[in-house]
C-alpha positions in Angstrom: 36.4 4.3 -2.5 37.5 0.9 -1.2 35.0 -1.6 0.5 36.6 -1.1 4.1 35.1 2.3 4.1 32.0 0.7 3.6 31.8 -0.8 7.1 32.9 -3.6 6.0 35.3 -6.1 8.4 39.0 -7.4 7.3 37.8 -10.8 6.2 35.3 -10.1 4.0 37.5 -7.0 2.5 40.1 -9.6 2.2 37.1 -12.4 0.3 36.5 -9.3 -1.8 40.1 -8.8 -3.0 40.1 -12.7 -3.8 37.6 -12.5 -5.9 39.5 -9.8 -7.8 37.1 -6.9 -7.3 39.0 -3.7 -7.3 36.7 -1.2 -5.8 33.0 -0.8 -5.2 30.4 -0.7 -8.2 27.8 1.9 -7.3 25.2 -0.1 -6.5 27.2 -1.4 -4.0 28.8 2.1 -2.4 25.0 3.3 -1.7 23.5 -0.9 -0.5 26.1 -2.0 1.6 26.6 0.9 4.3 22.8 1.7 4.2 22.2 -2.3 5.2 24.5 -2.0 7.9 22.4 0.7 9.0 19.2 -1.7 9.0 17.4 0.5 6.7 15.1 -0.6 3.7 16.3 -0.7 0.5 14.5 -0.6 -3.1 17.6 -1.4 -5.7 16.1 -0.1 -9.2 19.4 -2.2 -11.4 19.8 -4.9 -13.9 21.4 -8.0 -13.7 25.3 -7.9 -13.7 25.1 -4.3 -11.6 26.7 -6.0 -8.7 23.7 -5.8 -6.8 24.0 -9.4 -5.3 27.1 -8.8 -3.2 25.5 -5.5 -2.7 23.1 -7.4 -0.3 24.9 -10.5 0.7 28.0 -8.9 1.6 26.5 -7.1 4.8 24.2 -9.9 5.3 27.4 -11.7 5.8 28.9 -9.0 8.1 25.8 -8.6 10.4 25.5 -12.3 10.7 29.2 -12.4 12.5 27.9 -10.4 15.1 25.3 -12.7 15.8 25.6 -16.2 17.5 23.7 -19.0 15.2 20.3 -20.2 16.5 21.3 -23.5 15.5 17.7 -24.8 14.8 15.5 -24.6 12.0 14.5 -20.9 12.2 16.1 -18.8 9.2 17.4 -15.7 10.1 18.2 -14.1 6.4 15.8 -15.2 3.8 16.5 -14.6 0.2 13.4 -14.9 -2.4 14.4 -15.6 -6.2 12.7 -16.4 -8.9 14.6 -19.1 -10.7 16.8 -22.2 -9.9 20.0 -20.5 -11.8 19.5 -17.4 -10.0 19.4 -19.5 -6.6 22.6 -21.3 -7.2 24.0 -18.5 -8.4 23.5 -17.0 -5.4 24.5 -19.5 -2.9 27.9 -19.3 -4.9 28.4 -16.0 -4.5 27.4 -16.4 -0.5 30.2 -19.1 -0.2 32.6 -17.4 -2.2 32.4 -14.8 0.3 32.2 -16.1 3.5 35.4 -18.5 2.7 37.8 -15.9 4.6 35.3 -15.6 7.9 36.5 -16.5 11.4 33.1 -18.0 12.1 31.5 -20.2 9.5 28.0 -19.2 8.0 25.9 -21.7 7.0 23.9 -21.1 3.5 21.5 -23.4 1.4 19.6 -23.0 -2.0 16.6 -24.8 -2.5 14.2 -24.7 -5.8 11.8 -27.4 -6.7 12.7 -29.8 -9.6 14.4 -32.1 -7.3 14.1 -34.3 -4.7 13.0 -32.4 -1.2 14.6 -34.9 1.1 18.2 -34.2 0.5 17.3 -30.5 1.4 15.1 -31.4 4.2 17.7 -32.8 5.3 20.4 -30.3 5.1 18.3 -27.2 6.2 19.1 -27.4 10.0 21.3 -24.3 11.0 21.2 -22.6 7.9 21.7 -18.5 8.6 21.3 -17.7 5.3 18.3 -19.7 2.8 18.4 -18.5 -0.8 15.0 -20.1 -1.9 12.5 -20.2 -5.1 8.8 -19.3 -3.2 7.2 -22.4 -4.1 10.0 -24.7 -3.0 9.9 -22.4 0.5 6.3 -23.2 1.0 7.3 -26.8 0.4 9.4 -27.1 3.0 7.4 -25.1 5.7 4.8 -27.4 4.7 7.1 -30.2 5.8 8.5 -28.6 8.8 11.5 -28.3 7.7 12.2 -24.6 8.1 10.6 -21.9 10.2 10.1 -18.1 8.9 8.8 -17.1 12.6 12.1 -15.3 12.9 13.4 -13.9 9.9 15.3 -10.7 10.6 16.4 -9.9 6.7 14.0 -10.1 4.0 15.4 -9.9 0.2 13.8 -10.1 -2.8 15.6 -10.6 -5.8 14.8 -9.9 -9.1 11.3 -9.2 -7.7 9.7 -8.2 -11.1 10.6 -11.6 -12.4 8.9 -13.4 -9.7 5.6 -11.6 -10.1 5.9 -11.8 -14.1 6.4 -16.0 -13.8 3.1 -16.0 -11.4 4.7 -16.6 -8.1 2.4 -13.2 -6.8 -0.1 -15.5 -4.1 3.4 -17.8 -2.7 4.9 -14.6 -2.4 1.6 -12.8 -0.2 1.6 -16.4 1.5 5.3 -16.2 2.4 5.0 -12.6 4.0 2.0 -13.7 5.7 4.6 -16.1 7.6 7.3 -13.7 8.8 7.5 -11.6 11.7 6.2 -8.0 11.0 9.8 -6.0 12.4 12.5 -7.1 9.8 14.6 -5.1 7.4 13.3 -6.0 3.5 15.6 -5.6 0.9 14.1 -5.7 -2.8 15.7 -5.5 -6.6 14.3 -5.2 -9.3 15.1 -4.0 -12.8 11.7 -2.6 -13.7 9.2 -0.7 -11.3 6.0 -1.5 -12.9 2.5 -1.2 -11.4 2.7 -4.7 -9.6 6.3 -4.2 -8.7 5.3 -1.1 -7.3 2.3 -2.3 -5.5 5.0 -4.8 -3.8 7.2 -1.8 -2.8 4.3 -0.1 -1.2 3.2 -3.4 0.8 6.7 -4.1 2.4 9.4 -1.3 2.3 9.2 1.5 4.6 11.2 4.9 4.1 13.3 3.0 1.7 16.4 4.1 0.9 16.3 4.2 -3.4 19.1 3.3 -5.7 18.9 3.3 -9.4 21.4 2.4 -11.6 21.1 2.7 -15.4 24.9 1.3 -17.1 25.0 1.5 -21.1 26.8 -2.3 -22.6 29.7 -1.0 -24.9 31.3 -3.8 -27.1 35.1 -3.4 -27.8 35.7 -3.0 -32.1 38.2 -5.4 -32.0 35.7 -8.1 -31.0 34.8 -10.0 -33.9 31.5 -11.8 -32.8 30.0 -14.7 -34.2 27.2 -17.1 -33.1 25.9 -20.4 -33.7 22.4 -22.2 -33.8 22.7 -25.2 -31.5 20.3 -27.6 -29.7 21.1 -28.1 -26.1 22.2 -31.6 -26.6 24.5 -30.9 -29.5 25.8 -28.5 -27.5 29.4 -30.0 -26.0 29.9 -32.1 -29.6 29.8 -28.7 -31.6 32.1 -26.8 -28.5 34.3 -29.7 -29.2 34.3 -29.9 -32.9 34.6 -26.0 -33.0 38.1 -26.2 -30.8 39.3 -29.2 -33.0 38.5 -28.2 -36.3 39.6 -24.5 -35.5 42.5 -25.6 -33.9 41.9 -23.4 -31.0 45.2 -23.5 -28.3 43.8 -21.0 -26.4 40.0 -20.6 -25.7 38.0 -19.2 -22.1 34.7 -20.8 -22.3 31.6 -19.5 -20.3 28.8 -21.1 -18.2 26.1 -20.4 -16.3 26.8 -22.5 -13.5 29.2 -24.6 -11.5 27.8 -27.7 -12.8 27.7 -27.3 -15.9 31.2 -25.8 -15.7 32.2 -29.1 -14.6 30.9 -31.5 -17.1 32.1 -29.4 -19.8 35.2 -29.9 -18.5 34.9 -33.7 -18.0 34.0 -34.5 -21.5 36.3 -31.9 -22.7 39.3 -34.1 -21.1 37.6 -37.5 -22.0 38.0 -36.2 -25.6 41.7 -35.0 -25.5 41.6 -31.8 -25.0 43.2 -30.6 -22.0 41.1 -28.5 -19.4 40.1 -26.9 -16.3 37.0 -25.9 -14.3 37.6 -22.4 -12.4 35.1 -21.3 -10.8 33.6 -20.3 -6.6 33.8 -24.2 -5.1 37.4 -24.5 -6.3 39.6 -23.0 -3.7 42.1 -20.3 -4.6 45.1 -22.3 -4.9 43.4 -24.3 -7.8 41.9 -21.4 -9.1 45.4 -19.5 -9.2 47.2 -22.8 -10.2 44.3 -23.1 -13.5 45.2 -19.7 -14.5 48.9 -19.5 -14.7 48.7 -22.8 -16.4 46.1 -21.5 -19.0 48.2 -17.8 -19.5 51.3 -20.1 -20.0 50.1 -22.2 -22.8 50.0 -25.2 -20.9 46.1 -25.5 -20.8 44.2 -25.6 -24.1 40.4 -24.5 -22.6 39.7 -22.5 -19.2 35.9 -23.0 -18.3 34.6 -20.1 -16.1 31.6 -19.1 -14.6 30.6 -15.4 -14.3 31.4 -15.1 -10.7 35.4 -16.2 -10.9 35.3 -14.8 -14.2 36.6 -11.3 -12.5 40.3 -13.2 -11.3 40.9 -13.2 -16.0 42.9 -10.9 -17.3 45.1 -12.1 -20.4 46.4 -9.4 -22.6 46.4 -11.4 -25.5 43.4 -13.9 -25.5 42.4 -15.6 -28.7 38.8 -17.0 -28.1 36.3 -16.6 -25.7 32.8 -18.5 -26.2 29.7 -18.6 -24.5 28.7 -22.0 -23.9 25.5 -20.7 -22.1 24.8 -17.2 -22.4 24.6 -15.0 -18.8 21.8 -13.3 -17.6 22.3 -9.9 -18.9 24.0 -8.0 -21.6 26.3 -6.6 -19.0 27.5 -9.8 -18.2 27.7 -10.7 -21.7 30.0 -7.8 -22.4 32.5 -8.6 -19.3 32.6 -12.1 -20.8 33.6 -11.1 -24.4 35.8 -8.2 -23.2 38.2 -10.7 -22.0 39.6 -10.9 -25.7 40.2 -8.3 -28.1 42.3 -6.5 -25.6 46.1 -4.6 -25.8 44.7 -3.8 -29.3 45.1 -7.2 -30.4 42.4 -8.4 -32.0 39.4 -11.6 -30.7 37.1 -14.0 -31.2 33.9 -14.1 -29.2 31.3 -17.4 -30.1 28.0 -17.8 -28.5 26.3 -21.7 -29.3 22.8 -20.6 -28.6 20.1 -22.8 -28.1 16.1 -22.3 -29.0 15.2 -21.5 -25.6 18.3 -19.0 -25.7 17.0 -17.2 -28.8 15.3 -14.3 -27.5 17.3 -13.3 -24.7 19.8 -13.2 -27.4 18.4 -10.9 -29.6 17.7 -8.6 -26.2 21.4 -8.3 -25.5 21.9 -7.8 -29.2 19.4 -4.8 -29.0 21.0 -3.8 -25.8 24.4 -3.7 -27.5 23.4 -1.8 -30.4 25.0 -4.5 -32.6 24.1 -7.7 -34.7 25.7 -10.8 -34.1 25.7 -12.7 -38.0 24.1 -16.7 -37.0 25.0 -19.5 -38.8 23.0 -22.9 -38.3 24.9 -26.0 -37.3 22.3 -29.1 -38.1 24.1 -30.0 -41.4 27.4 -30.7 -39.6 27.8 -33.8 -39.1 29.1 -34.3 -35.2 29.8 -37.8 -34.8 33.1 -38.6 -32.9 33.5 -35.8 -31.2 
């Protein structure tokens, strides 16, 4: 099945194909032409399922048939529970919509930051990816409307309620017009989840998609025990001291895909960013410099991560871990590939520690962890 015979138009199958994605996952077969449709959706999936292009794909494609308002009244709202999810999304919006005749304009907007910038920015936007209490914030303020929402989605909706965001969530629905189509994920359908199911969704059309993490044997996986701000010293000792020539490393975000990369090169070691605010040129350009040897470290996030394939890839190492062992398993399946043999390393943090352990348990496998505060790091 290709993703034109989803209903989808030429530019956006043509965004698709540039981000390297070969056919439809099934989450996305069953979402997208059912959206199209207008109907509800309730997405039963973990993270890395392909469920966010699932939703913003026809969100995209419905919002070309529309002409923009041009004010401060949303039409697509998307609810998420964390800041990385947010950004993550808007990258995967933009990434997207790079290939549309008409422009869409998309924001994300979470709290721990200054609310004038955004404030600022918010007129026009089609398509606001926001964390509930930031949202309030700015309605508060005036800065955005919810009077005319037309798409409702709910990301990772049993995160929200688990991190206490139930009474901004009932406030926020209390705000938007009662016809819209809602849209909700979530990888577990618990009582409260359930409950939120009942309250917005009607005649929902149900997807469920359970997807087993398998771990390539040829992977030899290590991990180390690293506080966040020791982080990029240890990456750069590890590359140094290994003499690594060839290593893909993994973030979590654009940003922090980029100052890996600065200090990287303000240390000597050559490198490049590639990831969804580089334009395909640069991102093409990276590669074939980093396949031919000419670029010691590649650093990816997940989304562009889908444009690497190298046959014979030394190292890959997680820098930041993704969000689910899925993800992790698409990042470390980059080497040990052609039957040649790899090295996956993931510098985990304390905060990191659990959710580690979860994708080890999901994988069926033990990753051996070696502790890193005797090593001395000065000078790198």
């Amino acid at each position: 099945m290709s993703f034109s015979s989803l209903g989808l138009s030429a530019p956006l199958v043509r965004a698709v194909e540039n981000q390297q994605y070969k056919e439809p996952y099934p989450i996305q077969k069953e979402a997208i032409p059912a959206m199209l449709q207008g109907k509800d959706i309730l997405g039963l999936a973990q993270t890395g399922s392909g469920k966010t292009a699932s939703y913003v794909l026809p969100i995209l494609e419905m919002l070309q048939r529309k002409v923009p308002s041009g004010n401060r009244a949303v039409p697509v709202l998307v609810l998420v529970p964390t800041r990385e999810l947010a950004t993550q999304v808007g990258e995967v919006v933009r990434s997207f919509a790079s290939e549309l005749p008409r422009q869409v304009k998309s924001m994300a907007v979470f709290g721990g930051v200054s609310i004038n910038p955004q404030m600022m920015k918010l007129h026009g936007t089609e398509i606001l990816i926001a964390t509930p209490g930031r949202l309030l914030d700015l309605v508060e303020h005036k800065a955005v409307q919810l009077s005319e929402v037309k798409v409702l989605v709910l990301d990772e909706a049993d995160k929200m309620l688990s991190l206490g965001f139930k009474e901004e969530i009932e406030k926020i629905f209390s705000l938007l017009p009662q016809k819209r189509q809602n849209v909700l994920f979530s990888a577990t359908l618990d009582e409260e989840v359930a409950f939120l199911v009942a309250e917005i969704l009607h005649n929902p059309v149900k997807i469920r998609i359970e997807e087993e993490a398998v771990v390539p044997d040829l992977i030899n996986q290590t991990a180390y025990q690293v506080t966040a701000e020791r982080k990029g010293p240890f990456l750069r000792y590890l590359i140094k001291q290994s003499n690594m020539q060839q290593v893909l490393v993994f973030t979590s975000s654009i940003r922090t895909a980029n100052n890996v990369v600065g200090k990287l090169v303000k240390n000597g070691i050559e490198a490049a960013a590639f990831h969804g605010d580089k334009s395909q040129g640069a991102r093409t350009e990276a590669l074939r410099q980093f396949k031919a040897g000419k670029l010691r470290v590649l650093v990816a996030t997940d989304l562009a991560s889908r444009g690497i394939d190298i046959k014979s890839l030394p190292h890959v190492i997680n820098y930041e871990l993704p969000r689910s062992p899925k993800d992790y398993v698409h990042r470390i399946g980059r080497t040990g590939r052609a039957e040649a043999s790899g090295e996956a390393i993931s510098l985990i943090s304390p905060d990191e520690d659990h959710h580690f352990k979860v994708i080890q348990k999901k994988m069926g496998k033990q990753v051996p962890m070696s502790p890193t505060e005797d090593i001395n790091l000065s000078g790198f």
